[in-house]
N, C-alpha and C positions, 0 to 999 in steps of 0.2 A: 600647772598640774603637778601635785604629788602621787608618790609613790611609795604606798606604807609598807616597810618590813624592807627595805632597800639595806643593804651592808655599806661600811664605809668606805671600803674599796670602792664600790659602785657607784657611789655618791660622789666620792672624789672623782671619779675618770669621766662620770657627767660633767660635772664643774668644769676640768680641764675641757673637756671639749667645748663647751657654750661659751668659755672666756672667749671675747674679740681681742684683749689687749696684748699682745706680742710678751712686754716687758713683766708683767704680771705671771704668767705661764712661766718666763724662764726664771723668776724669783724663786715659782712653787717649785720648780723641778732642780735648785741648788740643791735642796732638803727635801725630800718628798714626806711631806705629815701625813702619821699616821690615822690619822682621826679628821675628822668634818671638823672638831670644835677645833682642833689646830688651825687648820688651810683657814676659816674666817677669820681668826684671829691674825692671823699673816694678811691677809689680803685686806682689811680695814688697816693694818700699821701702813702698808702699800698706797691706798688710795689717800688715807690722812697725810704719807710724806709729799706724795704728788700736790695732793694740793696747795702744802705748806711752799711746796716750789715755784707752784704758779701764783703764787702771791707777792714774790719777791719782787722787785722794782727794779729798772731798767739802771737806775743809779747805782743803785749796790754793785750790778754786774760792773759797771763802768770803775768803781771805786775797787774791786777785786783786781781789777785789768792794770790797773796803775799800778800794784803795789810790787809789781814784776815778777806773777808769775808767769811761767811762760811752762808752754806745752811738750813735752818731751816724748819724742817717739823711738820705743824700744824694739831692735830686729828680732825678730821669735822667727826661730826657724819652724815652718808648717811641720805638725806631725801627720805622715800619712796612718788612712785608715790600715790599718792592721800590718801595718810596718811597711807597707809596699808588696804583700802578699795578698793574695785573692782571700778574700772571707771564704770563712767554712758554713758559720751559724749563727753568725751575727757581725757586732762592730765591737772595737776596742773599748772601752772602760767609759763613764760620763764622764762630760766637764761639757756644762753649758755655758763658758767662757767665751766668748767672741773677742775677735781683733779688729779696729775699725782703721782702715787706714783712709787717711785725707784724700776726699775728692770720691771715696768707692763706698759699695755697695759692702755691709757688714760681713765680714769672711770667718766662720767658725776654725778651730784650729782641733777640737776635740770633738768628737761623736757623742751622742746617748746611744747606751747598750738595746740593739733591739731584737727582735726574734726573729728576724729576715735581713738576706741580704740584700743589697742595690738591686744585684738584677732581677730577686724574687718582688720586691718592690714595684719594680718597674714593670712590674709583668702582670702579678695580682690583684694590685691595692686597686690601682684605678685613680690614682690623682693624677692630677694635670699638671704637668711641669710646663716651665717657660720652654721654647725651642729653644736648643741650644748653636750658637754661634760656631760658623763652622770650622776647624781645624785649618792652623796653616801645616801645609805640606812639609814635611823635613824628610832628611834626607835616611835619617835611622829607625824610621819608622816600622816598628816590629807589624809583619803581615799575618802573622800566624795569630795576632788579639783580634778583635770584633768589639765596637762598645754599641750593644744597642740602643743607648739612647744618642750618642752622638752619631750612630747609622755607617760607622767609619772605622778603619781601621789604625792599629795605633795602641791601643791597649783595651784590656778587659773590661768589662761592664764594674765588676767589684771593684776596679780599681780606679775610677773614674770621678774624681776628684769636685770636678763641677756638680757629674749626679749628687755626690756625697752632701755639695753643699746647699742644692737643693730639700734632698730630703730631709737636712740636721733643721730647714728654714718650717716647713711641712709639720715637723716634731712640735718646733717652738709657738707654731700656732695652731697645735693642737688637733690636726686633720691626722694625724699618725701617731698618736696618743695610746692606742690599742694595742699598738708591737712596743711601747717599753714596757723591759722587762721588769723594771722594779715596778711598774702598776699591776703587771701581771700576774706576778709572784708575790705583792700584796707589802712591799718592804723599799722602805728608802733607798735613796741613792749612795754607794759607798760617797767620803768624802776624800776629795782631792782640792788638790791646790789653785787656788785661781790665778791667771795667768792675768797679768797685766799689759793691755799691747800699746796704749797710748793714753799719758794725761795730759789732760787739759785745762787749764787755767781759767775760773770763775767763768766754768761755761753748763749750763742747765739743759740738760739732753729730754728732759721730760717735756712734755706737751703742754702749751701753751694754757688753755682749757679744760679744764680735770674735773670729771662730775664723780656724786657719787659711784659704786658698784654696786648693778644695775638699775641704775637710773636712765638709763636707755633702752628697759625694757619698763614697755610703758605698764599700767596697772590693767587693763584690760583682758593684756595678754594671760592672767591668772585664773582667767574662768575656768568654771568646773565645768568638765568635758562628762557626761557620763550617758548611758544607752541603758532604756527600759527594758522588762523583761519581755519577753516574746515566745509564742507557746510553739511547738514542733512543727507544725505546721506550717506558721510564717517563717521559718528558719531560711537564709537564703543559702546558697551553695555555688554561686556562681561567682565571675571575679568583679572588682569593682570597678565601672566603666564610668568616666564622668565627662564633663566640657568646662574649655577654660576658651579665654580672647589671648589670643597672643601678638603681642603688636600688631594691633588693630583685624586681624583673620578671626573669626568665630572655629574652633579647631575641637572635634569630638574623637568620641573614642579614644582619651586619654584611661592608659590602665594602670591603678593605682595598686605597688606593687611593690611590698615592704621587703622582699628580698633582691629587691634591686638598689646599689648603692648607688647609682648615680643617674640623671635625669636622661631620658635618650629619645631622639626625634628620628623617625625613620625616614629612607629618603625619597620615599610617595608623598611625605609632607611636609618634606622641605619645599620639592619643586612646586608646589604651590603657592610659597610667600610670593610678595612681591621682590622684584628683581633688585630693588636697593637693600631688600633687608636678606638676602643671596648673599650681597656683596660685601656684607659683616662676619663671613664665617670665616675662621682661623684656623691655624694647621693645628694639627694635636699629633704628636710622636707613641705618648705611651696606647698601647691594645688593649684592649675587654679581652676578659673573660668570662664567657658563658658558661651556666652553671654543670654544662659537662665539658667544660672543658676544653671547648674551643675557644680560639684566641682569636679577635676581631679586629683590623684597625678600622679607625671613625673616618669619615671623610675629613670631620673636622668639627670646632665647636662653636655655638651660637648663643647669643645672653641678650633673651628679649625680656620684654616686661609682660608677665601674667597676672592675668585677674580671674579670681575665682569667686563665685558664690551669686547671689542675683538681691535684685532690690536694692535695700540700701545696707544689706550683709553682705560688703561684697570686703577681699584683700589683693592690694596689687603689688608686686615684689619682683623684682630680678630674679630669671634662671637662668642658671646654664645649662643647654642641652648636647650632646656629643650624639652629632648626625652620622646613623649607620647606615650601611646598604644590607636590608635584609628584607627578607618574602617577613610581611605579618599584617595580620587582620586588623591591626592598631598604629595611632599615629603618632603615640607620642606615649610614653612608660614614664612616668610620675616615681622617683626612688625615694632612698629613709633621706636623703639630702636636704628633697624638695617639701616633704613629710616637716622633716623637722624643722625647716623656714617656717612651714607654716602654722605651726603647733599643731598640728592635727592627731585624729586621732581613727582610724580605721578598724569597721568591725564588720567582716567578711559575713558573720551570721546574719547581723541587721544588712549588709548590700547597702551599708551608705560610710559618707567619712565627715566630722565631724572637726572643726578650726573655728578660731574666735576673731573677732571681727572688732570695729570700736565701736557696733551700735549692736554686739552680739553675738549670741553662738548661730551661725548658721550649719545646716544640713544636707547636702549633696547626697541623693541618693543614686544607687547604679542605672544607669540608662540601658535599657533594651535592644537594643540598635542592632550592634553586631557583634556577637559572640563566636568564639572559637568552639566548632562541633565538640561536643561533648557525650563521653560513654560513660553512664553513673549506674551503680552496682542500685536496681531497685527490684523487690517483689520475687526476690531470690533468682534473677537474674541478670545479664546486661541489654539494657535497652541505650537506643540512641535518642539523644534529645538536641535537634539541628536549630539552636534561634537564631541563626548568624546570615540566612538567606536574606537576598532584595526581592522583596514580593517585586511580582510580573507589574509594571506599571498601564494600566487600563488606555487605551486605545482603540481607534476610529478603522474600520473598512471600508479603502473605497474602490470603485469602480471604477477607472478612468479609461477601459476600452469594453465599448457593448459588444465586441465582437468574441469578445471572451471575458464574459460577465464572474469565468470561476474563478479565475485569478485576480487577487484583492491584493489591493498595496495598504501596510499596515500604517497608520499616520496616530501620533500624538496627539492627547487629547488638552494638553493645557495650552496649545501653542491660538494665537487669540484669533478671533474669525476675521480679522484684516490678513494676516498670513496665511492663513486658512483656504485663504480666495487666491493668493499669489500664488501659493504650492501647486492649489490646482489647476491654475493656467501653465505653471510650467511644466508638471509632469503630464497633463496632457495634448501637451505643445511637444511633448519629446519623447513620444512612444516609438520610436524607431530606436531608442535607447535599450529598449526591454525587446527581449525572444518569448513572443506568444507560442512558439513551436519550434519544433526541431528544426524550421524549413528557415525558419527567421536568421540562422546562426551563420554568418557569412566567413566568419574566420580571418584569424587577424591576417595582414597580408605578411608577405616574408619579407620586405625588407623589413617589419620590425621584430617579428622572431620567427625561429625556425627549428625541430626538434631534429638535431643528429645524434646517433647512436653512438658512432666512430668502433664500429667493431674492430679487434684485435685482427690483425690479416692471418697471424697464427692460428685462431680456434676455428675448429672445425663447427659446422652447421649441427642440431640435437634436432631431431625432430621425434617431440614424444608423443606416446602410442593413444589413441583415443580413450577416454577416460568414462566411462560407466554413469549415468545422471539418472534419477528418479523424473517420475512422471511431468511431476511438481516443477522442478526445477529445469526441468530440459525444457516442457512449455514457455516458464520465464525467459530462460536465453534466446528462444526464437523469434517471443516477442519485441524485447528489446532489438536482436539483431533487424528484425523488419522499419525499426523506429531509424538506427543508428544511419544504414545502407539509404535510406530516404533524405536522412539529412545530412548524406554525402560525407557522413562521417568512418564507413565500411563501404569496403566494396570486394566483393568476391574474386578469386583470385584461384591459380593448379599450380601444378609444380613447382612446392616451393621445398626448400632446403631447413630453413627455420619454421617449427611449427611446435605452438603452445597449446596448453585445453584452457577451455573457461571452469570459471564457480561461480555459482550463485550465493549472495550472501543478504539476509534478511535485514532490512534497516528497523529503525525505530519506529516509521508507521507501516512498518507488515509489509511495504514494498519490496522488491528484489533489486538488488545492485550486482551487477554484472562486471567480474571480476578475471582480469588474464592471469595465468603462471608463468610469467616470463624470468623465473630465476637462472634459466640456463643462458638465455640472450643477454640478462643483467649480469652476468658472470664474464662474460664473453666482455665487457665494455667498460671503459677507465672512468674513473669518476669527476662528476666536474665539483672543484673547492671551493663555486661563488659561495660566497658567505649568506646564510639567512639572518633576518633580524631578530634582539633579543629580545623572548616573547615578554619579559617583567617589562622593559624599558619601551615596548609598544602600547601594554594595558596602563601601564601608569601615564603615560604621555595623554589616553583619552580621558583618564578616568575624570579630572577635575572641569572640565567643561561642559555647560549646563545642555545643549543641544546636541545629541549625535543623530548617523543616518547610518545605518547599519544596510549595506549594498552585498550582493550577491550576484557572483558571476552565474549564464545559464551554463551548466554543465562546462565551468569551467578549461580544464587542462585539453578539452574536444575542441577550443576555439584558438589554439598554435597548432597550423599545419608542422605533420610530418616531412623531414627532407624526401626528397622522390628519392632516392635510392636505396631507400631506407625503409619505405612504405612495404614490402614485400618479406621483410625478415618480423613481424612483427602478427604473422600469419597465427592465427586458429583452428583449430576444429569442430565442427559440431557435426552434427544428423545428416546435416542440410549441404554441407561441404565447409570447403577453406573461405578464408575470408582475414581481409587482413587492415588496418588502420590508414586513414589518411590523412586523420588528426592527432594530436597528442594523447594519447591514453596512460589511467592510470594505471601504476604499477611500473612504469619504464623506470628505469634507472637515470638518474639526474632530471627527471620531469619536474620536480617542484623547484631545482635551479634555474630551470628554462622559466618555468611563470616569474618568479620572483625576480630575475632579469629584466622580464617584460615592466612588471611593476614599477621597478623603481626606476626608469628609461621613463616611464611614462607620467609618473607622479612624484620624480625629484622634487621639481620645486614649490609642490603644496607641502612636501614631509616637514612635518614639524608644526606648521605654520597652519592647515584647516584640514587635515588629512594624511592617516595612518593605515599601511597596508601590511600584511603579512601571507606572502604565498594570493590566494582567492580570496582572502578577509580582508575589506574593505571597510571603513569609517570613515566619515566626514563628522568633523568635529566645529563646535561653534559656539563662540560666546553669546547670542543676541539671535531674535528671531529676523531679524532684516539680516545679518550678514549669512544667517543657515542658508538663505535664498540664495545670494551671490554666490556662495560657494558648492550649490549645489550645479548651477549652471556652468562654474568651473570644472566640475570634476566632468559633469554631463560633456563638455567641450571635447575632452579628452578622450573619453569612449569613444565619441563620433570619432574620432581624428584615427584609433586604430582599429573601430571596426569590431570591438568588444561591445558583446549583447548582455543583458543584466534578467535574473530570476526574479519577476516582480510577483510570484509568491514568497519571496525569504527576503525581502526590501521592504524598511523600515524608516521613517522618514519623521524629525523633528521628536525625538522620542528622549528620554532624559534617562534613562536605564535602558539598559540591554545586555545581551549574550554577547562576549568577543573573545575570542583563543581559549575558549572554557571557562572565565568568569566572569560573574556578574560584577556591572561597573555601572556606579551612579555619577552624581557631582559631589556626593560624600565621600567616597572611596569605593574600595575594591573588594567584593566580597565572594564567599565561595561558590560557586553551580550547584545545589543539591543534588540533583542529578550525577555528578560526579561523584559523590558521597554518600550517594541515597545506600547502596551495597554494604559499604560499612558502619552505615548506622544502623541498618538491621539483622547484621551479624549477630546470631545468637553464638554463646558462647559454649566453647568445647567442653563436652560432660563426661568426656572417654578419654581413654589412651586412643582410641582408633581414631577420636574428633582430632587430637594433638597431634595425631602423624596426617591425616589428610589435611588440616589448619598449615603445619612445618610445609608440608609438600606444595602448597597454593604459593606459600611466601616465597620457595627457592627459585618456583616457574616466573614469578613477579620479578626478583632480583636475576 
């Protein structure tokens, strides 16, 4: 692919960076030429003397060997970078001179001038250093330095002699090409003296094999890449989303993204590889930076082989990805790295990318799948345009108690009518698992849990003053209270010392939920620090496996008895009189520690392994339609065992998409709830100074 009207500057700093060959780069950078017809010229003298070298005969060397010369190694004392003083803006003077001492690895003695120092390097750029070998302990060891790539203390980051030789290594192969300053300022390298550190007697340091330059970029790779015109209408605007195989995974939702400089896999789709191909990931020291600013470190980095493209236009090539932990709609960001491996070429208008192949140009166009919510200025206003939802996956109603034909258990419809039959012998072989009524809810026993409040023996008892309820609402509470006191879950109560008001609060289908104020009793009482689990690291743990069972407790935190002494401070008021709890209710203080306690006593040893709980959200998770069954009877074993009843209205059973902690999650990945989002996609937009002070006021109540 050319590029007409390119300067020679530009031309040259491409060059530099496409060379592979080490020795080549630091010929050019002895003398930096000013001109394109200079560097060919240089670099044909280069590849003709290689060759002339690899032509020589094993005799000659032999006949050079005898004639005594012998190798002589000269002490050069190391010059440090900037005399042993921290850099301010750069590094000391060039000299692409190296010293090679017998038996090591090549050790520079002089820097190239660049526009950053070590530690900005280290911090910005984004290349991958080797880990560096840890530091022996000494005794003078200055505490007041920090080198952050060696993680240790001892000296400065600028002054860190190993980084230093790293990055001069990084220069020479042209990955940090961009920070010398003589390309950037457009002007050769002052000249300096070459340092001689060791010669060596009739010995040929060039490569065995020496082809032309580039004769290992084959002719193929030359194809004219180019994109027809397209009238306003077809114009895309959205980002470009594609699919590649990566060691052997079919892997989408790759987003191709020219302002990202280096390959990155996030880590919902790491933990999908296979466990051998886990066990190739390597540590990485240096951080990202994000383009505001924040600095990331990787878990670590990973080099599979990727194939792109379909039929017989396909390209398969090593990348390297640097696995991050972060919340994103995508699995894997495609950078100018992996871009430019592949000669590709990206055009955000057309929504496809376009690389050459050895039977042709093929075309990837963006995939639909899942997009990041999007607010696009149209029709002179802002409209939301959500493509990034998992449509509701189509599902079966069944009936498996006529005695209560209204509650339907929702079942998947691809799962095959051999399973089909086994589900429903076992769910209705285990109806004593599900609460058809309030009266079904027996309550877990107490030895396996029990809710104490542990009041303060200091606070005195509140008892606050009856609270005012509309028609509406005061109905609701009495009717619930008649539900509740039936299923022994209230029981009327006098003289109490602690007393709360209820509220009625409207759900999503128009029903009333019945809500206590107990902020003065929760004030009154210490907190418990059980840990809950992290809600990313429970959705991603479901997302990739093709079967889930999305379970519901009935009226949950009502099925852990209240401690009896305790049952009486947790009193209300209505019309009708006091009334106070004998089950866990919401709103208590530490209620969701007490369930999640329960949970994980009860479903340790499925976690992980076919079953994920969080707080009343239950999953059963499952590779196969024969083992969904086993493990459904597992989890079933367990309910029996503490006496928990299940909502076989919100039980969902063999389904491959569902709702869990607020998103939606398939066997692709993990995508947003519209419903959570639905509010800010039809924000319209502020037209006033008065929209802009109530729009400010909504955000301060949010933060």
């Amino acid at each position: 692919m050319q590029i007409q009207g390119a300067s020679d500057q530009l031309r040259i700093s491409g060059f530099s960076h496409g060379v592979r060959n080490a020795q080549l780069v630091e010929k050019l950078h002895e003398d930096l030429p000013q001109t394109m017809e200079v560097l060919m010229d240089r670099a044909r003298v280069f590849v003709k003397g290689k060759a002339t070298c690899s032509n020589m005969t094993g005799s000659s060397f032999r006949s050079n060997n005898n004639r005594g010369a012998v190798a002589h190694n000269f002490v050069i004392r190391r010059q440090q970078w900037g005399g042993g003083q921290r850099a301010q803006s750069g590094t000391k003077p060039v000299s692409t001179n190296m010293v090679r001492y017998t038996g090591q690895h090549p050790r520079f003695i002089q820097y190239t001038e660049l526009s950053k120092t070590p530690r900005q390097i280290l911090a910005t750029e984004g290349v991958i250093f080797p880990t560096p070998v840890k530091q022996r302990p000494t005794a003078n060891k200055n505490s007041h330095k920090f080198c952050e790539y060696h993680r240790d203390k001892g000296h400065d980051t600028d002054e860190c002699w190993i980084l230093k030789q790293e990055i001069e290594k990084a220069v020479k192969t042209g990955r940090l090409n961009h920070l010398v300053k003589a390309i950037k300022d457009g002007k050769g390298e002052p000249g300096v003296h070459k340092v001689i550190g060791m010669v060596q007697a009739a010995e040929c340091s060039f490569e065995k094999n020496v082809k032309r330059a580039g004769s290992n970029i084959e002719r193929w790779m030359y194809q004219e890449i180019c994109f027809p015109a397209i009238g306003p209408e077809e114009v895309h605007d959205g980002p470009i989303i594609v699919s590649a195989v990566m060691a052997g995974h079919q892997v989408r939702r790759i987003y191709v993204d020219n302002g990202s400089a280096l390959e990155i896999m996030y880590y919902q789709c790491f933990q999908q590889l296979d466990e051998e191909i886990q066990q190739l990931l390597l540590p990485v020291n240096a951080p990202l930076q994000s383009f505001s600013g924040e600095m990331v470190r990787p878990v670590g980095q990973l080099t599979l082989m990727v194939t792109m493209g379909y039929g017989q236009l396909v390209r398969t090539l090593p990348m390297t990805f640097l696995v991050v932990k972060a919340c994103s709609v995508h699995n894997i960001i495609l950078g100018r790295s992996g871009i430019r491996a592949l000669g590709a070429v990206a055009s955000t208008v057309h929504g496809a990318i376009k690389f050459p192949t050895p039977k042709g140009l093929v075309t990837l166009m963006t995939e639909s799948m899942v997009h990041v919510a999007e607010v696009r200025h149209s029709d002179g206003g802002l409209k939301g345009s959500f493509s990034g939802e998992i449509k509701k996956e189509a599902s079966e109603q069944w009936v498996i108690n006529d005695c209560f034909s209204g509650q339907k258990i929702e079942v998947g419809t691809d799962l095959s009518e051999e399973i089909k039959l086994k589900l429903w012998d076992l769910l209705t072989n285990s109806l004593d698992v599900f609460a058809w009524q309030p009266s079904d809810m027996k309550g877990v026993p107490r030895k396996y849990a029990e809710h104490k409040l542990k009041v303060y023996d200091s606070r005195r008892p509140v008892q606050q003053k009856k609270r005012s309820m509309g028609a509406e609402r005061s109905k609701a509470v009495m009717t619930e209270i008649r539900k509740l006191v039936e299923a022994d879950i209230l029981r009327p109560v006098q003289y109490q010392t602690w007393v709360a008001n209820p509220d009625m609060v409207k759900k999503s289908d128009n029903s009333w939920r019945m809500c206590i104020d107990f902020k003065d009793l929760n004030n009154a009482c210490p907190k418990d620090c059980y840990p809950l689990p992290d809600i990313d690291e429970r959705v991603e743990a479901v997302a990739r496996f093709k079967f889930k069972c999305f379970l519901d407790a009935y009226k949950g935190y009502h099925q852990i008895q209240m401690c009896k002494e305790d049952e009486d401070k947790t009193a209300f008021v209505t019309k009708e009189g006091l009334f106070c709890y004998t089950k866990m209710s919401f709103g208590l203080k530490n209620a969701g520690a007490t369930y999640q306690k329960l949970m994980d006593e009860t479903f340790q040893p499925q976690y992980g392994r076919n079953l994920e709980a969080y707080v009343d959200d239950v999953v059963i998770k499952s590779d196969s339609e024969e083992q969904m069954i086993e493990d459904i009877k597992e989890t079933f074993g367990r309910l029996r065992e503490i006496q928990m009843r299940l909502n076989p209205k919100k039980c969902s059973f063999g389904m491959k998409s569902g709702k869990f902690l607020g998103m939606m999650i398939d066997s692709d990945g993990i995508g947003v709830n519209p419903s959570k989002v639905e509010a800010v996609l039809k924000m319209v937009a502020p037209s006033s100074v008065k929209d802009i002070m109530v729009l400010n006021g909504r955000l301060v109540a949010i933060q």
